[in-house]
N, C-alpha and C positions, 0 to 999 in steps of 0.2 A: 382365574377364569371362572364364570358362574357356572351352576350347572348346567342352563340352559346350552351356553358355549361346549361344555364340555362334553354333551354327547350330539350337541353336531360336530365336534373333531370325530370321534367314535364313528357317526355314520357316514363322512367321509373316508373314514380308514378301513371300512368295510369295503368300497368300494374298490381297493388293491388286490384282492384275493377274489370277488365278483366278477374282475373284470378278465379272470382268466376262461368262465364260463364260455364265451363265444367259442374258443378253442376246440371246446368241449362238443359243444352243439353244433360245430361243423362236422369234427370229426365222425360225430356220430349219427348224424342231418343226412350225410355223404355216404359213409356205412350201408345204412338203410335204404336207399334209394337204391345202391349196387344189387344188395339181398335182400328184399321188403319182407317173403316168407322165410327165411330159414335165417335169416339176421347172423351172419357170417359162416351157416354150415355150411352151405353150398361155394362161398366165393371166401378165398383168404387175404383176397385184399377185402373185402368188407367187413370181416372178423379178425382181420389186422386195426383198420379206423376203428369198430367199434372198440376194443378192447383199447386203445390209447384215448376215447373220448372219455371211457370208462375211469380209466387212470389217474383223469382230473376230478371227476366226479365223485368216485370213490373216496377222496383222501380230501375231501373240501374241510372236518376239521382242520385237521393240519394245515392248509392251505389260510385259514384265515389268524389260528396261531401265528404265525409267520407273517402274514400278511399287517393284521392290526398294527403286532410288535413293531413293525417296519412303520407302515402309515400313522400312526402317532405318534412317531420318535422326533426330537425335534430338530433333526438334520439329516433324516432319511439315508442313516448309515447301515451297510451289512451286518454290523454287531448289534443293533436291534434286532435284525430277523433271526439270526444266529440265538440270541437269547430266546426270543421265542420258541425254537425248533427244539433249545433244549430243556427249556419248563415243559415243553408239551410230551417229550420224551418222558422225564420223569412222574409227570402227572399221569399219564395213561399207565405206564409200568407199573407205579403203588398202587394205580386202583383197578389194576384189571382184574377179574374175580380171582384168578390163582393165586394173586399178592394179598389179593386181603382178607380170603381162606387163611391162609398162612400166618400173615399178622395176626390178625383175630382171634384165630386158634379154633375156627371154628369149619365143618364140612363144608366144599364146596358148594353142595346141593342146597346150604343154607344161606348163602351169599344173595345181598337183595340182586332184584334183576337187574339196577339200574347200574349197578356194574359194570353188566353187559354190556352198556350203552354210553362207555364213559366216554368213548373217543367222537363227541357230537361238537355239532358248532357253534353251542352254547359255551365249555369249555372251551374252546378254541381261541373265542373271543374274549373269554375272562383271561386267560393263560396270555392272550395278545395285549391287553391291557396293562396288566400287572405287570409283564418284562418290559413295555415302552415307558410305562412310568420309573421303572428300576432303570432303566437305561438313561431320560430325561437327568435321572438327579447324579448318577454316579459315574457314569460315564468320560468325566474329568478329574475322577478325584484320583490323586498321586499318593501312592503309597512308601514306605520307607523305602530305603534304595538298594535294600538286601531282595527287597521284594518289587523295585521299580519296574520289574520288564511285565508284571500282571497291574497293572497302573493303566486307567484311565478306560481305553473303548474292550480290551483286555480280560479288566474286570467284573464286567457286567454278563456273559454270559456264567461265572465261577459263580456268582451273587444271586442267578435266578434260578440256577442248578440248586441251592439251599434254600430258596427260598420257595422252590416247587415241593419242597421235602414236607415246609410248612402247609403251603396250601393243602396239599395229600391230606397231612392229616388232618385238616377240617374238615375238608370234603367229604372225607370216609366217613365222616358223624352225618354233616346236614346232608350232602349231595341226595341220599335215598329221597331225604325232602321237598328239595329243590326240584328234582327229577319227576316226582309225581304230583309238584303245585304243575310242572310246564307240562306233563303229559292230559294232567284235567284241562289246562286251558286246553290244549290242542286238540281235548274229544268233547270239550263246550262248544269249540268255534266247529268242528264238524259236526256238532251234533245238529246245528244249524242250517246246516247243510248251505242251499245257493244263499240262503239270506245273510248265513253270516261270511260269507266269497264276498257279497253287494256290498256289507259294513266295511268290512276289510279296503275294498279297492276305495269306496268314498274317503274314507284315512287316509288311503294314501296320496290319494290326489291332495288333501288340506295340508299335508305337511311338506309336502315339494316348498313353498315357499321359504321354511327353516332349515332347508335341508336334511330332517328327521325321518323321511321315509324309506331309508335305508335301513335303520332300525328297526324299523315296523316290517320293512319286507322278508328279515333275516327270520321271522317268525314264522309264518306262510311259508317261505320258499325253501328254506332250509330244514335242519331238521332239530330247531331248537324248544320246537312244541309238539313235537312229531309228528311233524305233516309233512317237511319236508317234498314241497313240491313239485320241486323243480331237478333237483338229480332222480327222485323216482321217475319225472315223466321220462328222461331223460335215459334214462338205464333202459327203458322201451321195453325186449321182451325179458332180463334179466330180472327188472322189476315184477313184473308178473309172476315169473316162474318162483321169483323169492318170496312172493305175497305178500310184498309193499305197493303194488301198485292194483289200482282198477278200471279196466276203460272203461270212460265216459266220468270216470270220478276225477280220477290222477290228474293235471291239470287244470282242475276248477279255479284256484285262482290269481290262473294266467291268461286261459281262452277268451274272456270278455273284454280283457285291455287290446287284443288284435283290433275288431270295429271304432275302437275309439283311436287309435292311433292313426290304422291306418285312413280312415275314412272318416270319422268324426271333427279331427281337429283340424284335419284340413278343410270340411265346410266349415266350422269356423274362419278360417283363413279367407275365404270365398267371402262369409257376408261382413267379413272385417273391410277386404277391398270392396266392396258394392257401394258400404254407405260411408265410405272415407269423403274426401271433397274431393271436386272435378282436377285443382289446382293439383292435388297430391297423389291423386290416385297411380300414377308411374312410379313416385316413389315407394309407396308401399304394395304395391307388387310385387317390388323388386322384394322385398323384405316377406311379403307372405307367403311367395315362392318358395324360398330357399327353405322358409320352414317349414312348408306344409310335406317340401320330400323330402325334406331328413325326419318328419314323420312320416311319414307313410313309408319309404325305402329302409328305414334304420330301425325305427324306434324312440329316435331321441326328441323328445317332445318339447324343454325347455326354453329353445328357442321360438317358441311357437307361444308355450301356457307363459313367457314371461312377457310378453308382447303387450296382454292385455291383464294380466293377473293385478297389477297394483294402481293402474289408469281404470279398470271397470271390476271390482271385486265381485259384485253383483256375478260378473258373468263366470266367474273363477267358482263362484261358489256352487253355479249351475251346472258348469263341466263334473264339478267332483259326483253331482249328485245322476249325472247322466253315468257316469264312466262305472257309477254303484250299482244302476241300473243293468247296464250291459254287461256287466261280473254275475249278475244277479240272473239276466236274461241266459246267459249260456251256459251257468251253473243248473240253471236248471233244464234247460233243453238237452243236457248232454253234447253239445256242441266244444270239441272239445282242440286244441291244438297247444303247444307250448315252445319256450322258448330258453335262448341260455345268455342271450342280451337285452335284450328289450321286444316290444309286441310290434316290429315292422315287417316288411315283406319277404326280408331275407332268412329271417326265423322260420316266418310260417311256409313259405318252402321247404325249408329244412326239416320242418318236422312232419312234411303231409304221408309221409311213408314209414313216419313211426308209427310200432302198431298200438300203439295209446291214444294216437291221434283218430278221433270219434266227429264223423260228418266235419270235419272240418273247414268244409268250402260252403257250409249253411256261415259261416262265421264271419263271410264276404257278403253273403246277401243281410244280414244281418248288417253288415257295416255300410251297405250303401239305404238302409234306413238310414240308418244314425246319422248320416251326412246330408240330408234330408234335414233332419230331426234338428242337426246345428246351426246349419245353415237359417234356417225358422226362426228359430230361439232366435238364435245371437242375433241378428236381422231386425226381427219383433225388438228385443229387448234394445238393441242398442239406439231404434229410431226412436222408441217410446220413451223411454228418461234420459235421452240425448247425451249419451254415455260416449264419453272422450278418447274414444278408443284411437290407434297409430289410424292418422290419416284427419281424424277429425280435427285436431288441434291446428295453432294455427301454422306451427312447422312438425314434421314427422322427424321423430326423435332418434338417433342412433343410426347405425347402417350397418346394425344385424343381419346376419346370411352373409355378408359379403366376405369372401375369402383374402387370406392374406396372399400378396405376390412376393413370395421369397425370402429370405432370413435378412435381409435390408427394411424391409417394412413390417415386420414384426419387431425389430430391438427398436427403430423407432416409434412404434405405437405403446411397444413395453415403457420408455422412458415418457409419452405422455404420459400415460396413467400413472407412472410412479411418482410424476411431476404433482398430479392432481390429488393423488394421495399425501402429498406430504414430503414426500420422499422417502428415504432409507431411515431417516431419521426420526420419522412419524408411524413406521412398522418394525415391531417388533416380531411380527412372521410374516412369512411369503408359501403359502401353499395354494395347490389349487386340488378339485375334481376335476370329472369331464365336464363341465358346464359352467363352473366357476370359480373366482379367486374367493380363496379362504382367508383372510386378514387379522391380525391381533393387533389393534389401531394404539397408540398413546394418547394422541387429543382428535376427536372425532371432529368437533370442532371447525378445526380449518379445511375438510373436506366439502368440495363444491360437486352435490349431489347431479346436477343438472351437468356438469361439465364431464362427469364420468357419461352419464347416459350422449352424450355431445359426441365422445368418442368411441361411440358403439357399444355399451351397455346395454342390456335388456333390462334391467334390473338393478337394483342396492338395495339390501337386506340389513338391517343394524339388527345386532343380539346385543341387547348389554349396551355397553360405556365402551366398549375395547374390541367388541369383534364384527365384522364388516364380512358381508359376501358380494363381492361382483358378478352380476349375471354376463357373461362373454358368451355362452355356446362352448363349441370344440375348439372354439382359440385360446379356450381358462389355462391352459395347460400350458401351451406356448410361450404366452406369456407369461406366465409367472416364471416359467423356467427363465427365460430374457429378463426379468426385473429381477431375478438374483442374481443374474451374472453381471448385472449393470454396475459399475465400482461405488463403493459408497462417498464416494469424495469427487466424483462427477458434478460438475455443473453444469443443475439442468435450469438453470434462470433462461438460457437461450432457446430452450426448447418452447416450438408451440403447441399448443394445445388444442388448435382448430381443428377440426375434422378433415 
């Protein structure tokens, strides 16, 4: 695998331990709402929710230790996460300051701070790494038969219990290091204040297309450069009282991705249906629809940015630099709201009662610019350089947004696309995210780009010679689950491939 590939596995595997957040931000969205002033002293059911939103928040290293281990194992077995949970045991134990007072032989009081800080999500994710990769290679290997019953998925949690012992001690040398290059970065990028929120969010819109914006979020959001944004907004007034968080700071940069979501890409959507042709314009309705409210209701935006990201780049490149703007606009106005899935409407409900959340209904009038502001653009631009966006071509491609009817038409649509890929025989993996199938191809080759988008595709991403992403939406998941359980010795010559 190249590198490139190999840390979009990583930023896909990030998203298992991520995607527990919702849980979190309801529980605690819901909390708040019960007790807005006194955030569970006055009501016990609300300082019951808070304290269980808390519970996921609080332990997000852990959560991603576990999590990675798991999401990059390469059969998504419990003895992955298992190994995980126990390198991260070990690894936090040797290096909490009383272990390495001890070790070292030297006074607590003289223990670097970053000690203190061992249990972050940076470790989390190195400790997830390292046990998916111990688990990848050893995970089958058979030992003597005096010892055959620690043989094979067994062995791998024994193997990262030792080899957490290793890491320990490396880290107890460089970590102090490592720990105050990510703490510079994170008081560079604050020291920046809205402008470097505006850098941040235009990144991350450029890299949605490799999938790598997962990496780049786990910086900002979490607490790998100590910013951690998103469990302090989150923690609401615990944050405060701990003096991790700031209103009108804490949230900066999550507050400007709300306008873009919810109101921005949907006038996108708007002047994408305006200037389609008269012939198609029904069909991509249908198509602009479904995406423009699973952004604006969710957050989830790829069925929408894939539509037009690789038919008009020009305009991909315009969003990212709007979406910088609007991180930038409400970084600096103080305009503040946050989230624990994504910037759609059910979020920012959820958090209008957190008390970190600063004017946050400026962050609606704000978004009904911006849709305004896309509607314009995209419009201007797309009639000006006659840009081929769904609608303009001479058939509209795919039949994205459309939901599946029942576990009958998803194994069938799973068996075309495994038809069009190659088969079983032309994938050497079958993963997916929320959005898309993750693929490690053998001969790229025989893949008929246009017949994937044929069957509802937003998208194909080639990394490399071997790794392939299909843009599907919310059905990446389904399907892929359906194209592994498909037999490998099925004959799919019958199957068709039309839409």
């Amino acid at each position: 695998m190249n590198i490139l590939g190999y840390f979009q596995s990583v930023g896909k595997a990030l998203m298992v331990p991520v995607a527990t957040l919702p849980a979190a931000a309801i529980l605690m969205g819901v909390g708040y709402w019960i007790d807005p002033t006194g955030w569970g002293a006055n009501s016990a059911l609300a300082g019951f929710l808070i304290k269980a939103g808390a519970a996921i928040i609080d332990n997000m290293s852990w959560l991603f230790a576990v999590g990675v281990a798991y999401g990059m194992s390469k059969d998504k077995d419990g003895a992955s996460a298992l190994a995980g949970l126990v390198c991260m045991y070990v690894v936090t134990t040797l290096l909490s300051p009383g272990a390495v007072a001890q070790i070292q032989g030297i006074d607590p009081s003289e223990v670097p701070a970053a000690f203190g800080k061992i249990q972050n999500q940076f470790v989390g994710i190195l400790v997830g790494i390292i046990s998916a990769e111990i688990y990848n290679r050893y995970s089958t290997v058979e030992l003597h038969k005096a010892l055959a019953f620690f043989s094979g998925k067994r062995l791998v949690p024994i193997l990262t219990s030792f080899v957490g012992i290793l890491l320990s001690f490396v880290l107890m040398y460089i970590w102090p290091a490592i720990y105050g290059g990510l703490v510079h970065f994170g008081e560079s990028i604050q020291g920046m204040g809205s402008a470097g929120a505006g850098i941040y969010a235009f990144f991350n819109r450029l890299l949605i297309p490799v999938g790598l914006h997962h990496a780049l979020n786990s910086v900002f959001w979490f607490d790998v450069a100590g910013i951690n944004d998103i469990p302090n907004f989150l923690g609401g007034a615990k944050s405060i009282a701990e003096g991790t968080a700031v209103a009108g700071v804490t949230g900066m940069y999550q507050a400007g991705f709300f306008p873009i979501m919810m109101f921005g890409l949907p006038g996108a959507a708007l002047a994408i249906y305006h200037t389609s042709t008269a012939k198609n314009k029904e069909k991509v309705a249908g198509i602009m629809i479904a995406a423009a409210f699973a952004s604006f209701f969710t957050g989830v935006t790829e069925p929408l940015e894939f539509s037009f990201m690789f038919l008009a780049p020009l305009l991909y490149v315009l969003h990212a630099v709007l979406t910088g703007i609007s991180v930038f606009i409400a970084a600096s106005m103080h305009w503040i709201a946050g989230f624990g899935f994504s910037a759609g409407f059910v979020d920012l409900f959820l958090s209008t009662r957190n008390p970190l959340a600063v004017q946050w209904y400026m962050l609606i009038i704000q978004g009904l610019v911006f849709f305004a502001i896309y509607y314009v653009v995209f419009r201007t631009v797309i009639v000006r350089f006659n840009l081929k966006t769904p609608g303009r071509e001479d058939e509209v491609e795919g039949r994205a947004g459309q939901p599946l009817q029942g576990a009958k038409e998803s194994n069938k649509l799973a068996k075309q696309y495994l038809k069009v890929l190659g088969g079983h025989q032309n994938l050497s993996n079958i993963d997916a995210c929320i959005t898309r199938l993750r693929l490690t191809v053998k001969d790229m080759s025989v893949i008929d780009e246009q017949q994937l988008k044929d069957l509802g595709a937003m998208g194909v991403v080639k990394l490399g010679s071997n790794n392939l992403q299909v843009i599907l939406g919310p059905l990446a998941e389904i399907i892929a689950g359906e194209m592994k359980n498909i037999d490998q010795n099925e004959d799919l010559s019958e199957v068709s491939t039309s839409s």
